[in-house]
C-alpha positions in Angstrom: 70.7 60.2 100.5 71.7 63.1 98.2 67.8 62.5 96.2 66.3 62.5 99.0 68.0 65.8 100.2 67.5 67.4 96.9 63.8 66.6 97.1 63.7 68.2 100.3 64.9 70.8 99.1 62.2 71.1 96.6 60.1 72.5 99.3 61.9 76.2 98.8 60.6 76.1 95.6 57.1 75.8 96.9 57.0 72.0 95.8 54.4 70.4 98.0 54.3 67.3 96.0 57.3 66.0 97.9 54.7 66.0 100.6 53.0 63.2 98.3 49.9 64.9 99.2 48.0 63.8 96.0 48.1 60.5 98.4 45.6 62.5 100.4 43.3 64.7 98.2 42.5 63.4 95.1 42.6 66.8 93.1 43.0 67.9 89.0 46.2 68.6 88.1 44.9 72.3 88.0 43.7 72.5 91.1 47.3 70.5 92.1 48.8 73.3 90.5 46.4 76.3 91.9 47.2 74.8 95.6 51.3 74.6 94.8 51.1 78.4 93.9 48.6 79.6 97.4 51.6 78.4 99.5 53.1 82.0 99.0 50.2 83.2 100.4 49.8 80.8 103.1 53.4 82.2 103.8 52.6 86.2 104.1 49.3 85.0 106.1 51.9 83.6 109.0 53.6 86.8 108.4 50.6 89.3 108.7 49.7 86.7 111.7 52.8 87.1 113.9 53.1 90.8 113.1 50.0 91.9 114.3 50.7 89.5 117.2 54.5 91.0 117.6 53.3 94.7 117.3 49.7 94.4 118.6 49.8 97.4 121.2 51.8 99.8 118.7 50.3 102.4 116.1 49.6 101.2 112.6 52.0 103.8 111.0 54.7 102.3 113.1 54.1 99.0 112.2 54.1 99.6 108.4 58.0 100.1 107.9 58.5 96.7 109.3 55.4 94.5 107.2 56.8 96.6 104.3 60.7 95.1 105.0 59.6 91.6 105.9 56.9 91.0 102.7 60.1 92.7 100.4 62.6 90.2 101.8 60.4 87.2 101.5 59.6 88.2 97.5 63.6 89.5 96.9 64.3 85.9 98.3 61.7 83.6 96.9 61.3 85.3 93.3 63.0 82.9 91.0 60.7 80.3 92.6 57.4 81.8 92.1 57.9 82.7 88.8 59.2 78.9 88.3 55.5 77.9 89.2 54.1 80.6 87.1 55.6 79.3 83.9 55.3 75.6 84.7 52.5 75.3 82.0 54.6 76.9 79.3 57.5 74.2 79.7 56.1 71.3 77.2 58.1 68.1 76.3 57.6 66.2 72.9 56.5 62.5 72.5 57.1 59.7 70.1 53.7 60.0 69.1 53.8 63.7 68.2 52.0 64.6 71.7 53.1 67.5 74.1 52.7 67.6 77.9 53.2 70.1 80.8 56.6 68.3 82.2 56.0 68.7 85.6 52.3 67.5 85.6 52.5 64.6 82.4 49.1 63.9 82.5 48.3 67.3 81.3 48.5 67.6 77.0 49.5 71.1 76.3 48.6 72.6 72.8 44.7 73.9 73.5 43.8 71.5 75.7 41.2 72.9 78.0 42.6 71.4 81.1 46.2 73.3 80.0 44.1 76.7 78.8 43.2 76.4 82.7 46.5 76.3 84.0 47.8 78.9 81.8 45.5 81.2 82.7 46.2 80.6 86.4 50.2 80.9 85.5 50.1 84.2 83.9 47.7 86.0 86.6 50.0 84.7 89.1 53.0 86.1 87.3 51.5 89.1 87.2 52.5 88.9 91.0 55.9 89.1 91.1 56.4 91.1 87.6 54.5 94.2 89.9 57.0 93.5 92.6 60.1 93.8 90.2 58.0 96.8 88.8 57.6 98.3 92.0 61.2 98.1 93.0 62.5 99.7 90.0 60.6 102.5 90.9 62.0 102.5 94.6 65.4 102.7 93.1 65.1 105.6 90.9 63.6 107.6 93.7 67.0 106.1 96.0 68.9 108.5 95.0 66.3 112.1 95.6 65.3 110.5 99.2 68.9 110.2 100.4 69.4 113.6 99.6 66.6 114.6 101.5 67.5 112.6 104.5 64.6 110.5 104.5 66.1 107.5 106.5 62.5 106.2 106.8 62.3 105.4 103.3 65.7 103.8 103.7 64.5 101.6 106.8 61.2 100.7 104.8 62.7 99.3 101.9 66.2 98.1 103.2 65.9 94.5 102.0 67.3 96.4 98.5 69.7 99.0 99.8 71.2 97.5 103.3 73.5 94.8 102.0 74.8 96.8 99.5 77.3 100.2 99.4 75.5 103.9 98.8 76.9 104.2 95.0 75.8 100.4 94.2 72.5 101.0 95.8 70.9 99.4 92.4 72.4 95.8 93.0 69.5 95.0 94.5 67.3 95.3 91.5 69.8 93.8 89.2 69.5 91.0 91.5 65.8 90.8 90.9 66.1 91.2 87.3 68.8 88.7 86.8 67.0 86.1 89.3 63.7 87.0 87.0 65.3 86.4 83.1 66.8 83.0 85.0 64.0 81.5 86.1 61.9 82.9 82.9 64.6 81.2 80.2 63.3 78.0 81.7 60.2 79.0 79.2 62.2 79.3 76.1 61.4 76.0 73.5 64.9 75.7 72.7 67.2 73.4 75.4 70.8 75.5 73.9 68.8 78.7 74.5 67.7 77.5 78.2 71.1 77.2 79.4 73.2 80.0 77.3 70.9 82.8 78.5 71.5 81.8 82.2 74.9 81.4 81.8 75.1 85.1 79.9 73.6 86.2 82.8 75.8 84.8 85.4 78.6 85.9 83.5 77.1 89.8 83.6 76.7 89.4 87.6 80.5 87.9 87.7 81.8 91.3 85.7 79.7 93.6 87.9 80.4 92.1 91.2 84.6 92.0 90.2 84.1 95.9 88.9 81.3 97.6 91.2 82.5 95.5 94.2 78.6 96.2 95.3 78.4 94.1 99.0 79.2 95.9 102.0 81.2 92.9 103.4 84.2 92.0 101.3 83.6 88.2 102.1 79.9 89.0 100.0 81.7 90.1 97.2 83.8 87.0 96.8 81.2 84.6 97.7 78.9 86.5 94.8 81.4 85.8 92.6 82.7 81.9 93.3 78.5 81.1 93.5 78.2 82.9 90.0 81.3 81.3 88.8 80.3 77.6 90.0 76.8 78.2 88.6 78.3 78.9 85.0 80.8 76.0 84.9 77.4 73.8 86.5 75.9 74.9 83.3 78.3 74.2 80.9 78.8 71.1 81.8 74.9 70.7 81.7 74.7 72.2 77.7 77.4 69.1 77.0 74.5 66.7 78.1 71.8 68.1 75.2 70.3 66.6 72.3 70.6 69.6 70.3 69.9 69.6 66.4 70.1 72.8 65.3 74.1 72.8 64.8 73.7 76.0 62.8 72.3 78.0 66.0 75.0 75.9 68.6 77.8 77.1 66.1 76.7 81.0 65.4 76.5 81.3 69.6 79.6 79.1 70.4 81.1 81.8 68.0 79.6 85.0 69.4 81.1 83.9 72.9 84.4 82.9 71.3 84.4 86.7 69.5 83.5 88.0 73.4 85.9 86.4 75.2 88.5 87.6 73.2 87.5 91.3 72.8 86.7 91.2 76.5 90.4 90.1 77.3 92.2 92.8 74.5 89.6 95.2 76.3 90.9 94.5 79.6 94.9 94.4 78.9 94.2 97.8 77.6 92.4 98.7 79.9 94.9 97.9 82.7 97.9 99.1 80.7 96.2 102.6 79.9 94.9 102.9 83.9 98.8 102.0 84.7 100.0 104.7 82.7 97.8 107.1 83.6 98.1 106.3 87.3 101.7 107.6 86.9 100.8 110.7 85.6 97.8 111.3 88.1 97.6 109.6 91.3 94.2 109.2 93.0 94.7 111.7 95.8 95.5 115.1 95.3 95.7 115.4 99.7 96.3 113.0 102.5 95.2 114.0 105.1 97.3 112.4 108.1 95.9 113.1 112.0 95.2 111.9 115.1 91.2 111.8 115.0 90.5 112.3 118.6 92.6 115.6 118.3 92.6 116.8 115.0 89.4 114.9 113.5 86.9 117.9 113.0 90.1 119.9 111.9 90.3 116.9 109.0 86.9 117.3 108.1 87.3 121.0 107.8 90.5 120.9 105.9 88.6 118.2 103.7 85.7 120.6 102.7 87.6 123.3 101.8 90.3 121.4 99.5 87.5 119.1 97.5 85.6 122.8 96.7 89.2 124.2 95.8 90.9 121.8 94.3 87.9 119.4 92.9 90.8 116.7 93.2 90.6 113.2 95.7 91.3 114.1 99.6 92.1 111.1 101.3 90.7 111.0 105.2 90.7 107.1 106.8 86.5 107.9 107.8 85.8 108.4 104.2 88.2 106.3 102.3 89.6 103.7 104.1 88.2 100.2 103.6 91.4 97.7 105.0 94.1 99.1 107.3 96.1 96.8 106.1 96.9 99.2 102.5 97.0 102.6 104.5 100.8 102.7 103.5 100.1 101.7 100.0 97.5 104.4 99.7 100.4 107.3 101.2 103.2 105.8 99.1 101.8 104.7 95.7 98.4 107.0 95.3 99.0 110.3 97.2 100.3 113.2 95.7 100.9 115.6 98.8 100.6 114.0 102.5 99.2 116.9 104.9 100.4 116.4 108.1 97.9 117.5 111.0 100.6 117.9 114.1 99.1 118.1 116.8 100.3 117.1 120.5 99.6 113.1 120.3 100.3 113.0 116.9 104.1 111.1 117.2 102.5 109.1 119.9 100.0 106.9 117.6 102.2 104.3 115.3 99.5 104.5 112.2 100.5 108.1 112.1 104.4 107.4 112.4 104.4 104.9 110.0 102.4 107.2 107.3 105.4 109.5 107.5 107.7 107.4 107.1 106.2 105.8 104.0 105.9 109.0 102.5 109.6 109.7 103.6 110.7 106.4 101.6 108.3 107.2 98.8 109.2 110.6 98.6 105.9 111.9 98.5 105.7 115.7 99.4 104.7 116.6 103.1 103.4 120.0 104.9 103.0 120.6 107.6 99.8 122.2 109.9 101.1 122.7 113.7 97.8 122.5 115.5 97.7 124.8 118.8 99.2 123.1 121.8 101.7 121.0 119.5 104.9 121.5 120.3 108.3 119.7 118.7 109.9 116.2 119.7 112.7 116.7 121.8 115.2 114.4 122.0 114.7 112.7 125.3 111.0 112.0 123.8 113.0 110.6 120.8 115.3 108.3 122.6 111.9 107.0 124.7 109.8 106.4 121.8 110.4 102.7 121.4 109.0 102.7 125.0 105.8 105.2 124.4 104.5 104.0 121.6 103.6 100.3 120.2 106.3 100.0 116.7 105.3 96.8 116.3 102.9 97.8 113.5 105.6 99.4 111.4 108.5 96.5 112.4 106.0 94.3 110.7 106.0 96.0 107.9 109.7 96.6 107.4 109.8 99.9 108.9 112.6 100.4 111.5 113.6 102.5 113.7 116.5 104.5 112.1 113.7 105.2 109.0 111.3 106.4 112.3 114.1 109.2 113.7 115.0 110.0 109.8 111.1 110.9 108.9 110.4 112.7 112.1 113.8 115.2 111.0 112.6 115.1 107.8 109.0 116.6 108.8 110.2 119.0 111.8 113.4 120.3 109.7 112.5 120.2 106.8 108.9 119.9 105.2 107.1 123.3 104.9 105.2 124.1 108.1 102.4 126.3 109.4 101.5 127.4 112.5 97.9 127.0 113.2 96.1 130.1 115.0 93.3 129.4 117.8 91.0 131.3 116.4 90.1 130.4 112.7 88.3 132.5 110.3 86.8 131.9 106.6 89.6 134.1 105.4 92.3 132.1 107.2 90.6 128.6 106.1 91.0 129.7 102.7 94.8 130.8 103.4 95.0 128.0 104.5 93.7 126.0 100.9 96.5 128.4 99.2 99.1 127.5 101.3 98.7 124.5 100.6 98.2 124.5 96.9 101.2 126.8 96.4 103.8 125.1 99.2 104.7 127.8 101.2 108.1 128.1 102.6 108.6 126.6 106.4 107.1 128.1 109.3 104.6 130.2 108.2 102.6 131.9 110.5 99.2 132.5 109.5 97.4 135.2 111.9 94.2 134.8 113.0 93.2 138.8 112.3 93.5 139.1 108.6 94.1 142.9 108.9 97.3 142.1 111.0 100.2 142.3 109.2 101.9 138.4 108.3 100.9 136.0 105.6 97.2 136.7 104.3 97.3 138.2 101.4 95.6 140.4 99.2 93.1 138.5 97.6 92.4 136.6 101.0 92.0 139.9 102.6 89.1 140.3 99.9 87.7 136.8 100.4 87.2 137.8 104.1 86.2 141.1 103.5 83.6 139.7 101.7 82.9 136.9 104.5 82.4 139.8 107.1 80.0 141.7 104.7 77.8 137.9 104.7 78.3 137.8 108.5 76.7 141.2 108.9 73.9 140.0 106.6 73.3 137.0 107.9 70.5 136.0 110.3 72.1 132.9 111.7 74.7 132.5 114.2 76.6 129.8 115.5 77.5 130.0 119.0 80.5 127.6 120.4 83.2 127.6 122.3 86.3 128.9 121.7 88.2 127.6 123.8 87.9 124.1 122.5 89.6 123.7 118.9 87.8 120.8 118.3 84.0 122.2 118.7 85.3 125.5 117.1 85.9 123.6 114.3 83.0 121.6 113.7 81.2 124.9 114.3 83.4 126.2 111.2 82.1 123.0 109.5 78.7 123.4 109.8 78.6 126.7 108.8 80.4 125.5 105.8 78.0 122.5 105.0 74.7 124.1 106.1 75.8 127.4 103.8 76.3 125.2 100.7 73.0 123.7 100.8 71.8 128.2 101.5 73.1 129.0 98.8 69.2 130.5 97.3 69.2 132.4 100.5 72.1 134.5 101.8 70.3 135.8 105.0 70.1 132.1 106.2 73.5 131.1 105.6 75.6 130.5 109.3 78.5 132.5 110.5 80.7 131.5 113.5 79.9 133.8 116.5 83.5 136.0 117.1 85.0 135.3 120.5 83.9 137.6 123.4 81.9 139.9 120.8 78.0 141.0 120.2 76.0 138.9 118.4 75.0 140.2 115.0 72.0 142.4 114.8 70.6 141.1 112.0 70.5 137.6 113.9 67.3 135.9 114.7 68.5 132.5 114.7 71.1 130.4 116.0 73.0 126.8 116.4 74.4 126.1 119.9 77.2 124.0 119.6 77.8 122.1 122.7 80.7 120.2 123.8 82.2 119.4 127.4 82.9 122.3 129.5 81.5 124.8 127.6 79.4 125.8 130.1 82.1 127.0 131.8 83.4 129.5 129.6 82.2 133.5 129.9 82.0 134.0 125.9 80.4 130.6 125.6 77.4 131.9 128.1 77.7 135.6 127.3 76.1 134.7 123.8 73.9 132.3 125.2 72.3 134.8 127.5 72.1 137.4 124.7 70.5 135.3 122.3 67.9 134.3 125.0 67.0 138.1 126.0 66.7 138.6 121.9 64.5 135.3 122.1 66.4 133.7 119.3 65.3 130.4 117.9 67.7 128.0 118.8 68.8 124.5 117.3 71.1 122.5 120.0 73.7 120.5 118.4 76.4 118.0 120.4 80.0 117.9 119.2 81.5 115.6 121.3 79.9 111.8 122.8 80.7 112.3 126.2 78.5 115.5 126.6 75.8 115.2 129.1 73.1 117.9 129.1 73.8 119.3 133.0 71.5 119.1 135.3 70.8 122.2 137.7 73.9 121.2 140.6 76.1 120.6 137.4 75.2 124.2 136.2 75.8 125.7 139.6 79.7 124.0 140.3 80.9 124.3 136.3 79.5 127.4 136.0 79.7 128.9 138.5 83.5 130.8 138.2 82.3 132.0 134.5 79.1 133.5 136.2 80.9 135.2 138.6 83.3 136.5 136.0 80.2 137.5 133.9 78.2 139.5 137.0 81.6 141.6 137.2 80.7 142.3 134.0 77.7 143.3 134.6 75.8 140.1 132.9 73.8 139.1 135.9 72.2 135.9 134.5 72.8 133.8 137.6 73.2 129.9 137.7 69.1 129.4 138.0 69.3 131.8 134.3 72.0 129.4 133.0 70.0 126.2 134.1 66.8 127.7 132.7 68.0 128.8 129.3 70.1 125.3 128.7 67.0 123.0 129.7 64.8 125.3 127.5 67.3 124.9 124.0 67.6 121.5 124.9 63.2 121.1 124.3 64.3 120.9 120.6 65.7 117.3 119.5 69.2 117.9 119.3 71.5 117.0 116.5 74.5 115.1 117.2 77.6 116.5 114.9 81.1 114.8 115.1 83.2 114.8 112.3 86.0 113.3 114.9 84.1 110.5 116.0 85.2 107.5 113.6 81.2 106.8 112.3 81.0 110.2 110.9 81.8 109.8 106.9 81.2 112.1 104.4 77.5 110.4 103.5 77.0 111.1 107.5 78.0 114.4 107.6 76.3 115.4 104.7 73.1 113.7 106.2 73.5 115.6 109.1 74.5 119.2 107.4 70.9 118.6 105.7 68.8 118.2 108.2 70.7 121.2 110.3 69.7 123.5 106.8 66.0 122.2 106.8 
């Protein structure tokens, strides 16, 4: 039974003789041979056949992507076997009688024999085949990296067979596959039977070290099934080299002793290895900043704090979108690789157990905490103390040895005596960047950081200068972002865009973004804008104020959505959540009416509109950068 499934089996490798179709057709071994390697073809004919079938009513540009995907899949998957065929005339075996024949067709003498010339030739123009492919996607991959960065998902889509499966920094794994799949199957052309199996094995070993260090696979499980298939194949082939006839003891004993020499420099390399990264990961940990915070409150707040400590500090800043892999070493990350924990307080923060339980690691760690008190936060008292056990689910930090008495001792610790600030509604460049200081310094307890740096409190000099400077851009700058103030959240990812968008403007000042300021003209110098909506912001005067003035200065607009359940309104919606701000604005003297509202959303809303947010759980860095690019083109 096990025969009889391996020669099955066979037919993956193109093997139609297990078909015993020379019982049928009388053919040359040649032509035998020229038949076994048209099957491929036969293959991408069915393919081309339902495709065209599949996608018969759509455009031909549309359909390319997909052909492109499906014919890259097919070679990625069946490469080792094609080029198996292609070198079947190049693997001879010797004879008593000093005679050489093609081992998979015997009848065939090798050695200038015209029916073998015949055959070769066929082999090596059919390995031409899948040595283009190979070719090809070496030079997809080098161009990987310059596409991404220009947000060209198509290219992505096209040729996701190589990048899909694997993680954005170990988007080459793919072609290392090909390539190590390739030297396999050609080694099976090498004269020498010690050579045939060391260089596979040499490979397999390569993939083993790669897949344990790079960690390439999106799916954890891939990783370790890489690695036990790589492992198994390796031992399958050492115990094959124990079955050959070799005589040249000289050559067995020079590579025996190079592997020997490898093995043991590649186990001094990595006990130093580990001892130098364990000394030095008590001198630097991996995260400079943890950022801890309730995402549906605080998440765009994260982001934001995010940007601005990587450009300041150029030092790790942990947030879970970006950085966390398995829940289940959030604590380890807090306690054993975080320098400072950054606590994002905000008024659901002590209600989420993940949260809790990251304070109270760094409480038991003693790993340094501050404080941000988001508006609306306001202390724990202590009837919301004593009813904790009942509001929130402890079961998560119970589990993990956490109790309660280390629960009340962390939350004293953070609200009596961990340095604090107090967040301000209204955020500014030169506030986010007192911000970065405060925290790179460790200000004393309840700081209060005012939203006007001219006021008198705790922005300095030199952050009086950095937003000195920040108004003279504003004035400069022909793009405005219009939001609404009243929601921290969409405030903030309006402060992150601008802070994204004017990174990649860097060339040109005039086109870098500056928030709107609440309830005030829009810059003169403006021609452009981003609208960023969210729920109820129709509602607000400031919020529609700047919309109507941007659409009597006929602005070019680009829509952006900050929060998933925003619906663009329809004209009723306009009339009953607008409706008090419109009144409001007519006493103003802003007449725009609802039927103005209505008109001037449904027309900004003509242009495809970017969704943008950082608080939604999908939004990583590589998203948000994504995003930011396509805002700045």
């Amino acid at each position: 039974p096990v025969r009889s499934i391996l020669n099955t089996m066979m037919l993956l490798n193109f093997d139609i003789e297990v078909l015993k179709v020379s019982c049928l057709l009388n053919m040359s071994p040649a032509w035998s041979y020229l038949v076994k390697l048209s099957t491929i073809f036969w293959v991408l004919l069915a393919v081309l056949v339902v495709h065209a079938l599949h996608f018969r009513l759509g455009p031909l540009s549309a359909r390319m992507p997909a052909l492109f995907g499906v014919v890259g899949a097919i070679f990625f998957a069946f490469l080792t076997s094609m080029v198996v065929m292609a070198i079947a005339p190049l693997q001879c075996q010797h004879h008593p009688n000093g005679e050489t024949t093609v081992q998979r067709y015997p009848t065939v003498v090798c050695a200038g024999r015209a029916e073998h010339a015949r055959m070769l030739g066929i082999g090596m123009a059919f390995l031409t085949i899948p040595s283009t492919f190979v070719a090809f996607c070496c030079v997809v991959v080098s161009q990987f990296p310059a596409r991404m960065h220009r947000g060209d998902w198509a290219f992505v889509s096209t040729f996701a067979f190589l990048f899909l499966r694997f993680k954005p920094d170990a988007y080459w794994y793919g072609l290392f596959l090909l390539l190590r799949n390739m030297g396999i199957a050609l080694s099976a052309a090498v004269p020498n039977a010690f050579a045939q199996v060391s260089a596979p094995m040499l490979l397999f070993l390569v993939s083993i070290v790669l897949t344990i260090l790079v960690r390439p696979w999106r799916n954890p499980v891939a990783n370790a099934m890489d690695t036990i298939v790589s492992f198994c194949m390796a031992i399958l082939l050492q115990c094959g080299s124990y079955m050959l006839d070799s005589r040249d003891d000289r050559t067995v004993g020079t590579l025996t002793s190079v592997v020997v020499m490898a093995m043991t420099l590649s186990l001094t390399g990595g006990l130093f290895f580990a001892g130098t990264a364990h000394m030095l990961r008590g001198l630097r940990k991996d995260f400079k900043y943890f950022i801890s915070h309730h995402k549906a409150g605080t998440g765009a707040m994260a982001r934001l704090l995010k940007v601005y400590l990587t450009d300041a500090t150029h030092q790790g800043v942990f947030i879970d979108t970006d950085n966390l892999s398995n829940l289940e070493v959030l604590f380890d990350i807090v306690g054993v690789q975080t320098e400072t924990v950054v606590t994002l307080l905000s008024s659901e923060f002590w209600l989420r157990p993940w949260c809790i339980g990251e304070i109270v690691t760094a409480h038991l760690k003693k790993v340094a905490v501050s404080s941000i008190h988001c508006p609306g936060y306001q202390e724990p008292t202590e009837g919301f103390r004593k009813q904790l056990p009942h509001l929130v689910d402890l079961s998560v930090l119970s589990s993990r040895g956490l109790s309660l008495g280390a629960v009340a001792a962390a939350m004293d610790w953070v609200c009596k005596d961990c340095p604090s600030l107090l967040l301000p509604r209204t955020l500014t460049a030169g506030s986010l960047a007192e911000i970065t200081a405060y925290l790179q310094r460790g200000s004393p307890r309840n700081t209060i950081l005012q939203a006007d740096p001219s006021a008198d409190g705790t922005v300095g000099a030199k952050s009086s200068v950095r937003t000195e400077a920040s108004g003279a851009l504003e004035q400069a700058s022909k793009v405005v972002v219009i939001v609404d103030h009243a929601n921290c959240q969409a405030t903030w990812t309006a402060l992150v865009i601008c802070k994204l968008v004017g990174k990649r403007l860097l060339d040109d000042l005039s086109l870098m973004p500056h928030l709107a300021p609440e309830g005030a003209a829009l810059s003169p110098r403006a021609h452009s804008c981003i609208v960023v909506f969210s729920v109820g912001a129709i509602g607000q005067v400031d919020f529609l104020q700047a919309l109507s003035e941007a659409d009597d200065r006929r602005f070019a607009v680009l829509p952006v959505i900050s929060e998933e359940a925003f619906q663009i309104p329809d004209r009723k919606q306009v009339e009953v959540v607008a409706g008090p701000a419109l009144r409001e604005l007519e006493e103003l003297g802003v007449g725009c009416g609802s039927n103005g509202i209505f008109r001037i959303v449904s027309g900004i809303f003509l242009e495809i509109a970017v969704r943008f947010a950082p608080q939604d759980a999908g939004f990583s860095a590589e998203v948000i950068e994504s995003k930011a690019l396509h805002i700045a083109e």
